[in-house]
N, C-alpha and C positions, 0 to 999 in steps of 0.2 A: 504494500500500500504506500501512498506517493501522497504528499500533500501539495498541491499546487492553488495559489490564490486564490484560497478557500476552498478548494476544490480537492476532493479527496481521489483520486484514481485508483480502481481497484481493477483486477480480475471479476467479471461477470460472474453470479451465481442464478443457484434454480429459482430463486426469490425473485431474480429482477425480470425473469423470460416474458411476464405478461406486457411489460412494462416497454420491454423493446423489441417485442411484437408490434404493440402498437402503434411506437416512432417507425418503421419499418411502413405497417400503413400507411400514415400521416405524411410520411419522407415520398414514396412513390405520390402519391396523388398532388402533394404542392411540389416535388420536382419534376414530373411527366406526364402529370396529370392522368395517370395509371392509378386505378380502382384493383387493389390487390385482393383478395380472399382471407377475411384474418383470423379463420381458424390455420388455414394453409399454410399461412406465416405462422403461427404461434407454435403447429407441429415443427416447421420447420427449427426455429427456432431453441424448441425446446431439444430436438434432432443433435445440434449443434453444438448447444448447451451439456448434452448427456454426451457428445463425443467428439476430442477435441481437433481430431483426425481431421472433421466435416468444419470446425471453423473453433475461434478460442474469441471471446467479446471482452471487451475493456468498456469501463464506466466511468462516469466521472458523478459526484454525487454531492450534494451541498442538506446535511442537517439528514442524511440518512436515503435525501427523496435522489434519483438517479433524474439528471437532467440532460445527457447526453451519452452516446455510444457509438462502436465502432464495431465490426469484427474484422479480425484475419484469418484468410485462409493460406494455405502454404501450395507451391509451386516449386517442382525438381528444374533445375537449370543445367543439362550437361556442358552447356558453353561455359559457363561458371563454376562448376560442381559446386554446389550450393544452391541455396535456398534461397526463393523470391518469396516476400512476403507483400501478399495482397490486403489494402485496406479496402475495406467493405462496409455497406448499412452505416453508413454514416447520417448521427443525429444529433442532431442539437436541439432542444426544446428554444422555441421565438424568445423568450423574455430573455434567455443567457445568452442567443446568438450575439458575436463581436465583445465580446467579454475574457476571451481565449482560453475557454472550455476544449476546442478540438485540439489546440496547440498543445493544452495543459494533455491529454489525450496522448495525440501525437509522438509526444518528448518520452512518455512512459513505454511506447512502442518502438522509441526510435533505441532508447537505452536497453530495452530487451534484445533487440534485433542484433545489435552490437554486441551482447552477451552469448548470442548464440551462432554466432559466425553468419548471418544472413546476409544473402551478396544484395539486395538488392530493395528496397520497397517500390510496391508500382499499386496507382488506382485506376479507376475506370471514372470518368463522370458522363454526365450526358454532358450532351455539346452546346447547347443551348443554357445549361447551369452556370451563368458565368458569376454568379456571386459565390459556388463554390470553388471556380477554377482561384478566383482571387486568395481566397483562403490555403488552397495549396500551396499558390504559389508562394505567401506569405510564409510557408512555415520550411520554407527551399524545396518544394517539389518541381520540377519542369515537366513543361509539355515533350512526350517524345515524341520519333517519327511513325510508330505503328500506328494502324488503323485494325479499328475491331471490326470480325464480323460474325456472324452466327445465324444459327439453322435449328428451331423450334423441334422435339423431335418428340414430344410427348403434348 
């Protein structure tokens, strides 16, 4: 546990899943205006939660109540042999965004990453997010050259 201005950063427990289930909702529909399923999210979540394999979540939390989160999922590199670490489900509840909740976040993942030989952190955002690309950018992430694509298969 990390104390960051005010803000307490923890490792995710089974106590917080309802909770960032529903920033997960909330995060698709004000960033893509994407109507998620939130029992769908909530298994999933809770999936993730029970195993660390499928994703490991970081919290940041003020007086107990969890007001933002993240997850990573991990990535084999053989260009690297090592390990890329994906940030995911990023949330910040409105009243603490620009307060540096994610940063405070962030720093706790960056000093892990660094503790476990990780080559690389990478995110995804939509392209149109540009108030989260700003926040990236802010905490030294770049834009790289890859483009994402993908194919629905269920």
């Amino acid at each position: 546990m990390r104390q960051t201005n005010n803000y307490e950063i923890a490792v995710g427990s089974v106590a917080d899943v309802a909770t960032i289930a529903q920033f997960q909702v909330d995060m698709a529909l004000e960033s893509e205006g994407t109507t998620l399923n939130a029992e769908q999210v909530l298994q999933g979540v809770t999936a993730a939660m029970n195993d660390s394999n499928r994703g490991r979540y970081f919290v940041a939390r003020i007086g107990g109540q969890v007001i933002g989160s993240l997850m990573i999922t991990r990535e084999w590199s053989d260009w690297h042999n090592g390990w890329y670490w994906w940030v995911q489900s990023v949330y910040v509840v409105p009243e603490h965004r620009g307060k540096g909740v994610f940063r405070a976040i962030y720093a706790k993942v960056k000093e892990l990453a660094a503790a476990e030989g990780v080559s690389q952190i990478r995110l995804y955002a939509d392209r149109n997010n540009i108030s989260a690309h700003k926040v990236y950018e802010k905490v030294g992430m770049e834009q790289c050259h890859y483009l994402m694509y993908e194919q629905s298969i269920k």
